[in-house]
N, C-alpha and C positions, 0 to 999 in steps of 0.2 A: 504493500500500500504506500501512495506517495507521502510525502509528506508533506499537511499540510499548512500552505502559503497564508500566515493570518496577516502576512502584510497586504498583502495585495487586499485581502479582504476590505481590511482596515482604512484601505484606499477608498472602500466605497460607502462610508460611513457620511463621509465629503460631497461625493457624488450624487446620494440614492436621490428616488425620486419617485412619490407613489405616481403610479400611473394606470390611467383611467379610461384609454380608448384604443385598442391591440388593432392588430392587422389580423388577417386569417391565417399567415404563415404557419407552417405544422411546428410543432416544438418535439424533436424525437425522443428528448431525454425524457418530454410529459407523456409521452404516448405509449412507453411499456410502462409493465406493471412493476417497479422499483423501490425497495425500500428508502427511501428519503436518507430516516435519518441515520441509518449506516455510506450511504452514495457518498454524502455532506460530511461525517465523520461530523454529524452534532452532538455536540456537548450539554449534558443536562444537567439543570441547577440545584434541581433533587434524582437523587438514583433508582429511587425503587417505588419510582410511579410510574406507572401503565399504560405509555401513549402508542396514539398511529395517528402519523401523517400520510393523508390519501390524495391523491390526485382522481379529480372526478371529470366526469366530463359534461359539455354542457346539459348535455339530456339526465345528466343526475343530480342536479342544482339549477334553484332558479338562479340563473344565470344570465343575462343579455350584454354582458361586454365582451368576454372572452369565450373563445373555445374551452381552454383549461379552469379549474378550481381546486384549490389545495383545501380539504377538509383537514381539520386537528382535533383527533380525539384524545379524549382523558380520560378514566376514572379519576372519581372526587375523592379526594386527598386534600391536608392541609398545603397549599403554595401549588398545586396542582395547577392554576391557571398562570401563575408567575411563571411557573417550569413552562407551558404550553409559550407566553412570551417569548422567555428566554428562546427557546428553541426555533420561533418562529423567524426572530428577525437573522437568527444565523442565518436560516435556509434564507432567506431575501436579500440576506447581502451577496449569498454564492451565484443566487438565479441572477441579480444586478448584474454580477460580476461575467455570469457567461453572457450578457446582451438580452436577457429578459428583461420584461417589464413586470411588475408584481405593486397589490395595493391591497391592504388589510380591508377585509371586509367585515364586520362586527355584526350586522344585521341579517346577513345573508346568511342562510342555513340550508345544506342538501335536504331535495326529497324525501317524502316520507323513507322507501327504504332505505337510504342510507345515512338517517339522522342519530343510529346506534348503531356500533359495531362490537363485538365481542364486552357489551354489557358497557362500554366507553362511549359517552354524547359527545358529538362533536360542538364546540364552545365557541368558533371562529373559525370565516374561512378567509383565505387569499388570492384572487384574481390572479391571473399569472399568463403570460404568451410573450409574443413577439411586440414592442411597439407601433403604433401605427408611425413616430416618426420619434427621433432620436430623442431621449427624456434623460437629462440630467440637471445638475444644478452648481452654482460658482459658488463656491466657499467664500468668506461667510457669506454676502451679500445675498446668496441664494437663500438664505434659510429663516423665516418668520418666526424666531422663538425668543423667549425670556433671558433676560443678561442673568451670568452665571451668579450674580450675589443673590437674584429673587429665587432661584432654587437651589440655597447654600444656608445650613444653620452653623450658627458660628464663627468659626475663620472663614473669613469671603474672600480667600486667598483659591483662587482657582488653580487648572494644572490639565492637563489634553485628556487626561481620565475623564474629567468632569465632563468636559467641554466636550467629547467624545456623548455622554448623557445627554446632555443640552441640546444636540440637533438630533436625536433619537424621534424617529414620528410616536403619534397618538392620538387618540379617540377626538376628533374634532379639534386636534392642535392644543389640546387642554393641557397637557406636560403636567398628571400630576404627584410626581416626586420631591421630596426633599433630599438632600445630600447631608450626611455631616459627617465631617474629616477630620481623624484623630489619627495623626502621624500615616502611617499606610493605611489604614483602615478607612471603607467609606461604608458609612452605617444609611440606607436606603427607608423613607419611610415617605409612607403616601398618605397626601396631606386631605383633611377633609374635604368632602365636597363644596365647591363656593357657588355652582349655580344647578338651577334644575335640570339641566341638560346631565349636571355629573350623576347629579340624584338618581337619574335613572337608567344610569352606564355601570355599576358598580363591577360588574363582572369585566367588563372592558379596560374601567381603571387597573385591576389588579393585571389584566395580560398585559399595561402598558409598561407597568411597575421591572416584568423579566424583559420585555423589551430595552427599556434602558441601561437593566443591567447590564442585558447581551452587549449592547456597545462598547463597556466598561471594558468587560473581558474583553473581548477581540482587541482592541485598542492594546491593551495592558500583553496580550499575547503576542499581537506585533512586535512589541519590542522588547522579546524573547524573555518575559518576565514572568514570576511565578503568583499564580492565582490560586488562593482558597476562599469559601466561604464558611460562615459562620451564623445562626439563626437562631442563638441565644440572642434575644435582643428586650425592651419594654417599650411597651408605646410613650410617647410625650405628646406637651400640647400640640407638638408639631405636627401630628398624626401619628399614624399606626405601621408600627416597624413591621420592615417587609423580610430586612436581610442583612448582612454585610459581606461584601467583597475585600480581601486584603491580597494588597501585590506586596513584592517583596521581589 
């Protein structure tokens, strides 16, 4: 097995770019029947929860943008939608990376039969093909998000870890994680709701929560560094702890 390039990945944390209108081109690597997250050599944020990532096709999700759909299932476990995050935005930075286009779909759920697989509901799917026309974006100027002290407790001393978080997509652009930085450790907590739109995405906040993580990592693995997590944590007023990530 090669081994695999988290820089180049890590290249495309700069670049991504949800995208929202494919061409017909066929995608071969979507069109066998492939295990995802062995192909990707994805990384899981907890080990011994129970996923499947499926590629569907349009006739087995409402579906009207793309030919392809990536279904994600889970058994319910605690962080079970964090881990389903985590793992998602790996596979989006790889598909980015070979020339797909990919955009988190939160509302969109396959047909009746395949909305349960092996006892696992799928929680989120992802658009996925060919571009209709070249989709990327200019670092930073390309990216609509929060300066790194409004999602930072404490030292507002930022660092490309962070800032790797910071352009991380999310449910309606809502971004909503805290960071708080104690030496190498980044302690992860998702801050309460602030408007109705969040009130009624809660399951979505939590997939955004391993979303941002994943950026962390990959960033941090780029530059051949050693990543652990840790999930002893307490909630504060700042919200309710998700996680922490520690490089070294």
């Amino acid at each position: 097995m090669n081994m695999k390039d988290y820089k180049k990945l890590s290249e495309m944390i700069y670049k991504r770019k949800s995208v929202r209108a494919f061409s017909k081109k066929p995608a071969d690597i979507l069109d066998n029947d492939i295990d995802l997250i062995k192909t990707f050599e994805l990384t899981p944020l907890i080990d011994n929860i129970k996923v499947l990532i499926k590629v569907l096709k349009k006739s087995e999700v409402k579906n009207d943008r793309s030919n392809y759909c990536i279904a994600f299932y889970t058994e319910d476990k605690p962080l079970s939608l964090e881990n389903i995050g985590f793992l998602g935005q790996q596979l989006e930075l790889e598909l980015q990376l070979k020339g797909l286009g990919t955009c988190w779909w939160g509302m969109k759920k396959p047909k009746k039969d395949y909305k349960k697989i092996d006892s696992m509901e799928c929680v989120i799917t992802m658009t996925v093909g060919y571009p209709q026309k070249e989709e990327s974006r200019v670092y930073p100027d390309g990216f609509s998000r929060k300066p790194a002290k409004d999602i930072m407790i404490g030292n507002k001393e930022s660092d490309k870890f962070i800032e790797a978080v910071r352009i991380a997509p999310s449910a309606v652009n809502l971004q909503p994680w805290l960071i708080e930085k104690i030496n190498k450790q980044y302690d992860f907590y998702l801050r309460p709701p602030k408007t109705i739109i969040e009130k009624m995405i809660p399951d979505m906040r939590r997939i955004d929560m391993g979303i941002a993580m994943a950026h962390m990592f990959v960033q941090a693995k780029a530059d051949n560094l050693n990543v652990s997590f840790k999930f002893e944590g307490k909630d504060t007023k700042f919200g309710k702890f998700t996680g922490s990530i520690i490089i070294t």
